[in-house]
N, C-alpha and C positions, 0 to 999 in steps of 0.2 A: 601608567597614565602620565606620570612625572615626565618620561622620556616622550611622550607624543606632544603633550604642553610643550617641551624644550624644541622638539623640530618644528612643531608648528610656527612658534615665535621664531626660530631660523629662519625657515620658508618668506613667513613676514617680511623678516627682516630685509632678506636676500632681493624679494618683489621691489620693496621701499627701496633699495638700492641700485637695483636696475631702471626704477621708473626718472632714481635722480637721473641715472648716467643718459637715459634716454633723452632725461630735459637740456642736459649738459649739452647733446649731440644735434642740439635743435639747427637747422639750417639756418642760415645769416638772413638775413630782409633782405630782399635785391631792390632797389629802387632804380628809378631814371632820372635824368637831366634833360629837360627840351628845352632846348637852345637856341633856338632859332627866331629872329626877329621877328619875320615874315613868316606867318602860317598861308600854308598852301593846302591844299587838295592831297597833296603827299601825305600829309600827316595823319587823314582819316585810317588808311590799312596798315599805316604804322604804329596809329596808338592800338587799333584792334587786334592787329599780331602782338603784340606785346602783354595784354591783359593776362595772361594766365603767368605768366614768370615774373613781373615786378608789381609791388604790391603800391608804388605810389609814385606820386611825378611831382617833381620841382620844377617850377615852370618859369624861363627867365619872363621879368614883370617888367622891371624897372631899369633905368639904366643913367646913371650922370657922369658927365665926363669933364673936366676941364673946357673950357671955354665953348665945347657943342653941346653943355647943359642936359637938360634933361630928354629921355625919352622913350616912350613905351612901346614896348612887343606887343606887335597885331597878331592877338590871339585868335582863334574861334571859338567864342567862348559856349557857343550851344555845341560844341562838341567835347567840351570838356566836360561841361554840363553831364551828356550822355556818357561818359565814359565812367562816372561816377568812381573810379580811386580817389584817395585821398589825394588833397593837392595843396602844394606849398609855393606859393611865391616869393621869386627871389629877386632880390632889390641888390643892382649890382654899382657901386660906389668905389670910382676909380681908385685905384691906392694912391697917385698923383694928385687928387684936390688937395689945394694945399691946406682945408678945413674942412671939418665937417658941419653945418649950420645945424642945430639942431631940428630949432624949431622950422627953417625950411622941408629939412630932411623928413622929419616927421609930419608935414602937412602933407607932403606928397605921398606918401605912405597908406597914409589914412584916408587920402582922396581915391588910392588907386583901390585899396579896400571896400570903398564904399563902392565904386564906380564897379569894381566885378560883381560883389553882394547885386548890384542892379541887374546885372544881368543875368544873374539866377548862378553866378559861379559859386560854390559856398568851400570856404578855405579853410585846411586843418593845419596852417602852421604860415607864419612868416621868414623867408631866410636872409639875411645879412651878408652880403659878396663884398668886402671890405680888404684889401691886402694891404693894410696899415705896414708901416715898418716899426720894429722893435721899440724904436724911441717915443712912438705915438701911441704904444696900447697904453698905456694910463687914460691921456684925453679917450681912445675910443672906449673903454669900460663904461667912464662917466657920459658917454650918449648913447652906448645900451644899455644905461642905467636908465636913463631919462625916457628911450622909447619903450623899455618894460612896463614902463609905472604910465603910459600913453594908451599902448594896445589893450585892448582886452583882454582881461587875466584868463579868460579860456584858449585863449590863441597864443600856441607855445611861439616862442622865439629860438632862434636858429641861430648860428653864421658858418660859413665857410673859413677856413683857419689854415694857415701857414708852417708847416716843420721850423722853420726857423722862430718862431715865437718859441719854443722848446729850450733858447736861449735865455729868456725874457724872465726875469725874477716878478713881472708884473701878470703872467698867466693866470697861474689862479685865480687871482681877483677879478680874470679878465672871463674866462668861462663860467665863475659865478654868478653873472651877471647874464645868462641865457640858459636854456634850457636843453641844448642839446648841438652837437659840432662835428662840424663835416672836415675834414681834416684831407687834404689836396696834397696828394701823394706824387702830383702829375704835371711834368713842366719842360722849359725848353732852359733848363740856366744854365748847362755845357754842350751843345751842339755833339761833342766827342763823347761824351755819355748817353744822346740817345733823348726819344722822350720820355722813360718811365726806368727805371734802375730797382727789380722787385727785392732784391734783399735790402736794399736803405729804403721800401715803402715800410719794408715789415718790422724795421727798427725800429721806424721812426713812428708806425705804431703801438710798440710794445711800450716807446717812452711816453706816449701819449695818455698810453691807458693806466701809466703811472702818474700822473699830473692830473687828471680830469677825474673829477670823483660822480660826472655824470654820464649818459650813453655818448656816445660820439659814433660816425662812418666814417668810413676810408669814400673818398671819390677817386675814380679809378676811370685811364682812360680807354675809350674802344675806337676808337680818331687814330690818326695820323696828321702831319703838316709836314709844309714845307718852309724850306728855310732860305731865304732871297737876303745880297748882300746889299747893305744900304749906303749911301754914298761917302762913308767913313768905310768899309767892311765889314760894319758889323753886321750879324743876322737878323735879319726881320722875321717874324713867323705869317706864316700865309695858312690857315684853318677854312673853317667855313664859308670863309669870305674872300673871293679871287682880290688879289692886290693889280691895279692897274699897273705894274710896272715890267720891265725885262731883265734879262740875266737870266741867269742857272740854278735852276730849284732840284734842293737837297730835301727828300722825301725823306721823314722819320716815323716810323709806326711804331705804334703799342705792337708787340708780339702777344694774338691770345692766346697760345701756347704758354708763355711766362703766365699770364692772367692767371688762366686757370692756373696752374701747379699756387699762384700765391694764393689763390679762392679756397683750394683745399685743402694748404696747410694753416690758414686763418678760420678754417670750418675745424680742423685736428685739434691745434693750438689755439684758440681763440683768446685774446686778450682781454683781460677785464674790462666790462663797461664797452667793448665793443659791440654794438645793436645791428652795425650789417654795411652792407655795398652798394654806392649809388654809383652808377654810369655815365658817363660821360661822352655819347649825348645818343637821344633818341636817334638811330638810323631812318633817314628818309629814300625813298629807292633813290635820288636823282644826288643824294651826299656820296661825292666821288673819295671822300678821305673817312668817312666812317666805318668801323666796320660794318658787314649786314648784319641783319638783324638773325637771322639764320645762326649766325658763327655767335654775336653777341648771347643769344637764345642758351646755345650751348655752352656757353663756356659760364651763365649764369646758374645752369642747373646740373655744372659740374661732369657731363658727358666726356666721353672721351673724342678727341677732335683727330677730324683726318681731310684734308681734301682731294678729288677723282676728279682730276681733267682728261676729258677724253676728246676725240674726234667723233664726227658723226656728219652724216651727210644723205643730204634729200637731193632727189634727181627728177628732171621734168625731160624729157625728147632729149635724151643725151646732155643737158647745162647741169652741172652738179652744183649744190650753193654746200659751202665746207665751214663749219661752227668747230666752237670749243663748247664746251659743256663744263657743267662742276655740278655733282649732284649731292655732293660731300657736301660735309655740314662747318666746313674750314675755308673762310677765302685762302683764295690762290696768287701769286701771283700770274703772268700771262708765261706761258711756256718759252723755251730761248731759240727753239725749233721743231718746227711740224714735218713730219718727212710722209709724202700720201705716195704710196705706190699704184701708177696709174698705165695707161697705153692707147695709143691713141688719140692723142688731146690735140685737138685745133688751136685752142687757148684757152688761158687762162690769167687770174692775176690775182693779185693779193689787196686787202683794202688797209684803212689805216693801221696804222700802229707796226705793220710788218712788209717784208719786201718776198719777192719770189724770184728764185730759179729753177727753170723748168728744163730737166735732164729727158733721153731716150726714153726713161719708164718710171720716173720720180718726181716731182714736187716739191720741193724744197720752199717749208715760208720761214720768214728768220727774222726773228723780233728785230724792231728799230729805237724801240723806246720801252719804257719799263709802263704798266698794267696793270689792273688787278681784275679776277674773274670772281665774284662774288658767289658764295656757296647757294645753291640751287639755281644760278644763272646761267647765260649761256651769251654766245657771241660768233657773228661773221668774221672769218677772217679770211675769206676769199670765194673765187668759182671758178669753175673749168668745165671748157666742153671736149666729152673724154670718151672713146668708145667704150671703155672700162676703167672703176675705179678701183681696186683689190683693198676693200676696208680692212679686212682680215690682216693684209701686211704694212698698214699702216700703220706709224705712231708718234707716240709725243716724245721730247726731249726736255726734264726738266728746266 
């Protein structure tokens, strides 16, 4: 009996110890950022595809900038209504004012809180978008000091927060002073490095989760920009928002390839007081530098990523119309050459983005500019009238 009491309490024991590790093994919160000033029509199938994979949206609110002042994101707010996640807005405060007003900052605050409460939006969190520099987190502590003790104590407080505050002997005191920090792993500060460098995000999280003795996210991006030289040469960054200007734009992406492998070795190793992964930024079908939601989808629930560009072609009275396809769950970029093996052809030609030469019994289209084919999208990239197309001997050239 002694020895079944002793296995029993084993077994126990063993159960209680697997159920830790399973807690241990809990998958990260995926959240999102929508970003977008202007809500459109896009947003309705983008928040709806999105519902099963992120559990909450930070929705940009607010915005003040140096001398164009203040101004708010035209949301829809009966559709965030319906969409019912949690929602946080985010009050974004140039790092450039050369102050922060309190009491201004916080009347507008509270105005844009009341003003969505009107419209039936109801908010589980405020966020703080502040990129103070090093010499300024003291003053800024002392005004999320001031708007904590303003908000409603049931409405947690937030901010977005900077690696380089990591520097800053004034941190602690400075994350005290909110409830929880988003920490912006994702930037343009060497052109030569790229937009995202994943072994310094995942440093610069582990030093994080040594400093913060509350939850904190990594924000992490699924975008791309371009980089336009300004009339010094320095870089300008071109995102969501085309810059009216010219010159030669240097394309920089998140790789979600890199994403993911940091996604699951921060799901493996997980850092203390890390609570999870916000994104950067909702994909809308018509965002030419986000990634899709497709590619973002998977690499938020950790899937193994691949992209299939193929050919394929519809035929009417002899006019073939010739697509690219990506049924893969990975954007692409656009192929460097299509070779369609054909006989016959009256003509033919190629539409944007690529040129054509048309041989004895080939086709020839040949990129002119660099693309991207979004996972489960597809695209024209020419026609021909051919008495035969030989799909079978046709193909792609990465």
């Amino acid at each position: 009996m002694r020895f079944l009491s002793r296995l029993s309490a084993l077994l126990a024991t063993a159960m209680l110890l697997s159920a830790c590790e399973g807690q241990d093994a809990a998958p990260l919160d995926q959240q999102l950022y929508v970003w977008q000033r202007q809500w459109t029509p896009a947003h309705e199938p983008a928040l709806k595809d999105s519902r099963s994979d992120f559990s909450t949206l930070r929705v940009l609110a607010l915005q003040a900038f140096p001398g164009a002042g203040w101004s708010r994101a035209r949301i829809d707010a009966a559709l965030l209504q319906s969409d019912g996640r949690p929602l946080i807005a985010v009050i974004r405060l140039d790092g450039q004012l050369p102050t922060l007003d309190q009491q201004q900052v916080t009347a507008q605050i509270l105005q844009l809180i009341a003003d969505w409460q009107g419209q039936g939006v109801v908010l589980a969190g405020v966020e703080i978008d502040h990129d103070a520099g090093n010499a300024r987190l003291a003053a800024y502590a002392r005004f999320l000091s001031h708007l904590r003790a303003t908000l409603p104590a049931t409405l947690p407080l937030s901010i977005t927060a900077l690696p380089a505050w990591l520097d800053s002997p004034q941190l602690p005191a400075l994350l005290a002073t909110v409830d929880s920090s988003v920490l912006q792993v994702h930037a343009v500060s060497d052109p030569r490095r790229g937009l995202f460098d994943p072994q310094q995000a995942q440093r610069w999280a582990r030093a994080w989760s040594r400093v913060s003795t509350r939850p904190f996210y990594l924000a992490l991006p699924a975008y791309g920009v371009a980089l336009l030289p300004d009339a010094t040469g320095a870089p300008l960054v071109e995102s969501e928002v085309t810059l009216e200007r010219g010159g030669e734009r240097r394309e920089l992406r998140a790789d979600p390839l890199q994403l993911s492998r940091l996604a699951k070795t921060l799901r493996a190793e997980r850092p203390a007081h890390l609570a999870g992964l916000i994104w950067f930024r909702l994909p809308l079908a018509n965002d030419r530098r986000a990634w899709s939601l497709t590619t973002l989808r998977a690499v938020a629930r950790g899937d193994a990523l691949a992209s299939d560009v193929r050919l394929s072609f519809s035929e009417s009275a002899g006019l073939y119309d010739i697509r690219l396809s990506n049924p893969g769950n990975l954007d692409s970029p656009w192929p460097a050459q299509l070779i369609v093996k054909a006989r016959g052809c009256e003509g033919a030609d190629a539409l944007a983005g690529y040129s054509l030469q048309q041989g004895a019994d080939l086709l020839t289209f040949t990129r002119l500019r660099e693309g991207r084919l979004p996972a489960g999208g597809q695209r024209a990239i020419g026609w021909a009238r051919c008495a035969h197309i030989d799909q079978g001997g046709s193909h792609v050239d990465p």
